[in-house]
N, C-alpha and C positions, 0 to 999 in steps of 0.2 A: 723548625719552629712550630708548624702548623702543626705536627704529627704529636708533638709534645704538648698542645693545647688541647688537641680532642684525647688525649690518653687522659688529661686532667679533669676533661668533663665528666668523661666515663666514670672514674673515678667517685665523684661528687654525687650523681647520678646515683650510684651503685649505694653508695652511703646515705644520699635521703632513704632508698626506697627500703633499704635497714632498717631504721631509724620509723621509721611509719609501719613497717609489718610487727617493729617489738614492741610500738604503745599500742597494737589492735591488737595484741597477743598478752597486753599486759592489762588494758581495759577488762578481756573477758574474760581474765582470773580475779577480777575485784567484784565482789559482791554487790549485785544492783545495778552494775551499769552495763547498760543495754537489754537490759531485764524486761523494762515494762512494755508491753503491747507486743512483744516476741511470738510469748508462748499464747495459745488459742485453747477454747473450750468449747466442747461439738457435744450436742446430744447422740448418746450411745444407742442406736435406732435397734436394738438387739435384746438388749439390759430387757427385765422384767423383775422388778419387786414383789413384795407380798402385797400390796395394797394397788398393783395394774393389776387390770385385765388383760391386756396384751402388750406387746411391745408399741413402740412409734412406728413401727415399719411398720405395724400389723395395721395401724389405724386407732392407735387409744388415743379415748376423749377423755376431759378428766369429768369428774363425776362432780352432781347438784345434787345436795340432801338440803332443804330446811332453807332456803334462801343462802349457802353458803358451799363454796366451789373447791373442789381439792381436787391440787392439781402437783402430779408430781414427774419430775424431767431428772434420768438419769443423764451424769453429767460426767466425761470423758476429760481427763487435761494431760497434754501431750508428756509434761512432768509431772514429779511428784511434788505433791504440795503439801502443807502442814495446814494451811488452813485457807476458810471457802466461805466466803458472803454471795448473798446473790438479793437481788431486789427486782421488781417488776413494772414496767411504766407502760399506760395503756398510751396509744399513739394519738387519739384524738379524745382528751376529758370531759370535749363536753355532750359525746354518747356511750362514756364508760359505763359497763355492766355493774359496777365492783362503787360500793361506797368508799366514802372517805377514810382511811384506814391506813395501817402502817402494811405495807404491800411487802415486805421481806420476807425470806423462806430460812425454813428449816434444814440443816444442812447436816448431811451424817456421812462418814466415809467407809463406803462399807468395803471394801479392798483398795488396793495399791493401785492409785490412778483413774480411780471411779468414783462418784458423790453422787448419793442421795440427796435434791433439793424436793421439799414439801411444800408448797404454798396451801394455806387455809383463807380464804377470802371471801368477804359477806357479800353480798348481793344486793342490788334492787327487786323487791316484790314487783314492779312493775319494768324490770329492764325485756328488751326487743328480742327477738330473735335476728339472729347474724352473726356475723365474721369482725371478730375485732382485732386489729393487728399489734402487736404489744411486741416488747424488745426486753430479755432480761439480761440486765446489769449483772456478770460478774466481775469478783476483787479476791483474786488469792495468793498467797506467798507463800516461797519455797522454803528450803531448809534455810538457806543462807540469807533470807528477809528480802530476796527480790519481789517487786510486785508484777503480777501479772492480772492482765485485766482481759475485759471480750464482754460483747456484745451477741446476746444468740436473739432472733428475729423468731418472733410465734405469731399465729391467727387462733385465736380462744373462739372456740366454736361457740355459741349459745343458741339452744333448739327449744328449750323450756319455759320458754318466757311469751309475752306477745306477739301478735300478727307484726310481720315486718309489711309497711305497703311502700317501700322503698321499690320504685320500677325498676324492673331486668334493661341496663342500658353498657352499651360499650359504645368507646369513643375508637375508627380510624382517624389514621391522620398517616399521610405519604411519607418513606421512607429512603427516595432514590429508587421511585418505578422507572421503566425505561423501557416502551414500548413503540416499537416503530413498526410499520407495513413490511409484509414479507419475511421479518426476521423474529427467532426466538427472542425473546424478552423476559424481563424478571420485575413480576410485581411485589415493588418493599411497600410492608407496611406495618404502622405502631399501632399495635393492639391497647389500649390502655380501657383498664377499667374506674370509671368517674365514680362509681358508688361509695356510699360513708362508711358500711356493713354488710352489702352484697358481696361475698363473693362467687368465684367461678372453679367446680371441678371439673377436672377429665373435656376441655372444653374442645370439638374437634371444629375444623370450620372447611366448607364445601365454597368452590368458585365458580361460578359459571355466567358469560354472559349471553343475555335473551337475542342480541342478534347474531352471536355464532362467529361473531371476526374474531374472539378471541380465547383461545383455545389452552386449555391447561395440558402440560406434557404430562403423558403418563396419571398416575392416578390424581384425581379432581377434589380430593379431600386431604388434609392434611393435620399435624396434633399441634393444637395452642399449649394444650396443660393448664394447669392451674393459675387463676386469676386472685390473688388477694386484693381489698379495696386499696384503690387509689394505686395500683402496679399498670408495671406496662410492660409489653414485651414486643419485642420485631421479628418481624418473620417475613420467610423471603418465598414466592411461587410462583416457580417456572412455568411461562407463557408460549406461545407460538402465536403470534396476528398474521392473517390469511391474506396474500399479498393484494386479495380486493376488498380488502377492510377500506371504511370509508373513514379520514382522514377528518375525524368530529371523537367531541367527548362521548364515551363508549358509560353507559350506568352499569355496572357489573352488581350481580347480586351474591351476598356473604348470607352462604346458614352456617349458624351457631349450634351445637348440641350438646350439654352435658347435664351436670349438675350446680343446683345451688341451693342452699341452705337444707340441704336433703333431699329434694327431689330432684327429678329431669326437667328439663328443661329447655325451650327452643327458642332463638331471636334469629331474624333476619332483616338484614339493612339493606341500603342500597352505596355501591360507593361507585361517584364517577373516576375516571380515568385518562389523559389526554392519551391517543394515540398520534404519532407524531410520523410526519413523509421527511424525508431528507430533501432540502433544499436543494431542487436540481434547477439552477441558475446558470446557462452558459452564453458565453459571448460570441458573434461571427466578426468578421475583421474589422477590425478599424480605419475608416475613410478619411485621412488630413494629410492634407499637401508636406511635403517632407521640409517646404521652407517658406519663409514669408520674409516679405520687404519691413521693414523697423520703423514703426510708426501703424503699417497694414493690420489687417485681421484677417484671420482664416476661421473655419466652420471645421470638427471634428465632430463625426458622427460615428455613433458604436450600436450595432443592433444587440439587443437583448432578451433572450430566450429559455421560457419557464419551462424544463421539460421534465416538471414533476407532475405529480399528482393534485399538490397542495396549492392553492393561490400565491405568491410571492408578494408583501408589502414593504411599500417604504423603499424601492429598490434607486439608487441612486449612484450617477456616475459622478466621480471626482478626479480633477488633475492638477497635478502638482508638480509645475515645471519653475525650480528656483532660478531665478534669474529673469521669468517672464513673467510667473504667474504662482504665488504659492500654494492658494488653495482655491480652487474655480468648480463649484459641485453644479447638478442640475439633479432636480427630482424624477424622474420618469414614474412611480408611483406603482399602482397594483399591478400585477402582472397574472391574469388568468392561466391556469394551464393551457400547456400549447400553443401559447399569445407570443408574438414576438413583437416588441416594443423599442421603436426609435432614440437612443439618447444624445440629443445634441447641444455642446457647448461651441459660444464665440471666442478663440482668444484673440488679444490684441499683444503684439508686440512692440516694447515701449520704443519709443524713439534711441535711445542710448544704445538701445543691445546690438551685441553683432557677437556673432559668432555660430559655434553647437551645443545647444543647450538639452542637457536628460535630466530626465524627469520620470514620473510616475502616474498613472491609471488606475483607481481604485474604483473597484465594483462592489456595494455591498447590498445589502437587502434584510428582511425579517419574513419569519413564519406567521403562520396567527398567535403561537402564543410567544412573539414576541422573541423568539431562538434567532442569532443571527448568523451572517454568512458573511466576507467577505474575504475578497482576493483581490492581488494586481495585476499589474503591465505594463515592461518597460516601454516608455516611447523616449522620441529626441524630434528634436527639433532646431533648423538651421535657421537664423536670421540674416539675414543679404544688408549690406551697407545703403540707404538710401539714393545717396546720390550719384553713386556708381551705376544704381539700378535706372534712374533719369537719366545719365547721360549714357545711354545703351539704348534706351529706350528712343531718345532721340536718335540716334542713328539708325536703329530700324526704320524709323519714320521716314527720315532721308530718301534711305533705300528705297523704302516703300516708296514711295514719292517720283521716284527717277523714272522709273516705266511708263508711269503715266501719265508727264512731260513727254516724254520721245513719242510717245504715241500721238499727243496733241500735236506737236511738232511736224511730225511725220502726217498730220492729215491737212493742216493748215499749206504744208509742202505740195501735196498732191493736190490741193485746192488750188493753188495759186498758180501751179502749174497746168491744171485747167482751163484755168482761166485764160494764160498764154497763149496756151494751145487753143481755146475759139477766136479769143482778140485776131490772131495771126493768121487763123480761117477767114474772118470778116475782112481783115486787111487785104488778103489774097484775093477775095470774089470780088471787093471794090476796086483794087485793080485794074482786073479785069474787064470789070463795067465798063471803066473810062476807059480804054486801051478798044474798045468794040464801041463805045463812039466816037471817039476820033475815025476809026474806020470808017 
């Protein structure tokens, strides 16, 4: 019966996944669906027109006659297309180069899979020098009326205009550094450029810090590339800290070199860095009686031993014996390197308990910046019935007690027999006496 159900599933199984391969096979002979946002459109960084200077690979800018900007982007689409719009949006309007105008381009197909777009755009007499970062809008459809769209991302140079006094500024910000004493390490960091119209060419960046703990592997410069405004980028560089690095934020200093807005040009920052000791936190034995009387208290003491580099905070012992005690912590507090620090808690065991009770010893602690550590340890603990323990207790007493009777005993004896023993002296010489006058 079982074997005839799963043949059935199979079965079922076998016929959805039919069923689902012939509507995807049947979608993508129908004209239009799953068309849109498919197919892509790349600038042909190769192309050259009659109206470039050179290709985009080579570095063409587009040209400024008269207050008006012509700019033209051969245009690559992965099919063939029947027809090509394209429109141009500057990213922030309200430092656009370009007046108010209908920003669309002229479009011509000059071979099978290649478009001519022409943009012609007016200008401000009084627009900045910089980097403007702009997106153009293409819309084109194939033979069979699919639409395809795309988005190509540009920075419109402008050299020809006013003094830009926008400051050369770049923003770090940490990325998952992770620098410890002793060990290679890897400084992440987000390069982001804050400028409106600055950008950044060819930008290379150099690391080094002034007191020498922290060391770049192999070569000490490294390539950023190119910055457009308001981009960021992450970069990651390999480290070594010298295992007598001291155990404080390290200021490391970043040069910057490349170009912007056509010239060279050079910034240097400073950026701090935590360098970080691993938490060397260790325990010596644990000092508590293995049992206590139910009602009693015992004292359980644990020394505690920094033997890192770094100061140890906040270090704190906890125990957690259910049945006695759920959670019973003590602070023992800073711990200097090489310090060894006492942690002692009271427990008391309730009157009710009896038995072997386990539990748990929690050690934990923190760095300076707040990283923490902990670990446990089993312990147990036996509770003695109270009254059984009194009445033991009294017959030790007893005991105790009996030797020191026999002994009182045993001298009061020899005393009294002393005492016999002169009486019967005295007796014997009186006697005597009278016995020697009668004579």
């Amino acid at each position: 019966m079982n074997k005839v159900l799963r043949q059935r599933r199979c079965v079922a199984l076998l016929r959805m996944t039919v069923v689902v391969l012939l509507a995807v096979l049947l979608a993508s002979m129908i004209p239009g669906v799953f068309a849109e946002g498919t197919d892509s459109f790349t600038i042909d960084e190769h192309a050259v027109f009659n109206d470039m200077s050179r290709s985009w690979l080579q570095g063409y800018e587009p040209s400024v006659s008269w207050d008006r900007m012509n700019l033209v982007l051969p245009i690559r689409a992965d099919k063939a297309v029947s027809e090509l719009s394209a429109q141009l949006l500057v990213q922030d309007e309200t430092i656009s180069p370009f007046k108010a105008q209908n920003m669309s381009a002229k479009v011509q197909r000059v071979e099978d899979e290649l478009w001519a777009l022409r943009f012609s755009l007016a200008l401000f007499s009084d627009r900045v020098n910089g980097d403007y970062p702009c997106k153009v809008l293409l819309v084109g459809k194939d033979a069979d009326g699919g639409e395809r769209k795309a988005e190509i991302p540009l920075v419109i140079p402008i050299r020809d205009g006013m003094p830009n006094k926008e400051p050369l500024q770049l923003a770090i910000a940490d990325a998952g550094s992770a620098l410890s004493i002793g060990e290679d390490g890897l400084l992440a960091l987000t390069i982001t450029n804050p400028g409106q119209r600055v950008g950044y060419e060819n930008l290379l960046l150099t690391v080094s810090d002034p007191s020498g703990d922290v060391l770049p592997q192999g070569l000490d410069t490294v390539a950023v590339g190119d910055l457009k405004p308001g981009e960021s980028r992450e970069l990651s560089f390999p480290v070594t800290v010298l295992a007598g690095a001291r155990v404080t934020p390290h200021s490391l200093r970043l040069d910057f070199s490349g170009q912007s807005l056509g010239e060279d040009i050079r910034l240097s920052l400073c950026y701090t860095v935590t360098v970080r000791q691993e938490i060397r936190l260790e325990q010596g034995g644990l000092r508590m009686a293995n049992s206590v009387v139910a009602g009693d208290s015992i004292t359980a003491s644990l020394p505690l031993m920094n033997m890192g580099k770094a100061e140890v905070r906040n270090a704190m012992v906890t125990i957690c014996l259910p049945g006695i005690t759920e959670r019973q912590s003590v602070l023992v507090g800073t711990i200097q390197p090489g310090e060894t620090k006492q942690a002692q808690l009271t427990v008391t065991a309730p009157k009710d308990a009896l038995g072997s009770f386990d539990g748990t010893l929690i050690v934990s602690a923190e760095d300076n910046d707040g990283n923490g550590v902990s670990y446990e340890m089993p312990m147990s603990l036996t509770v003695e019935e109270a009254v059984k323990t009194n009445e033991l207790t009294a017959q030790r007493t007893v005991k105790e007690k009996k030797p020191a009777v026999v002994i009182v005993l045993a001298i009061v004896s020899a005393a009294l027999g002393a005492l016999l023993i002169v009486q019967s002296i005295l007796l014997h010489n009186k006697i005597h006496r009278l016995e020697e006058d009668r004579l």
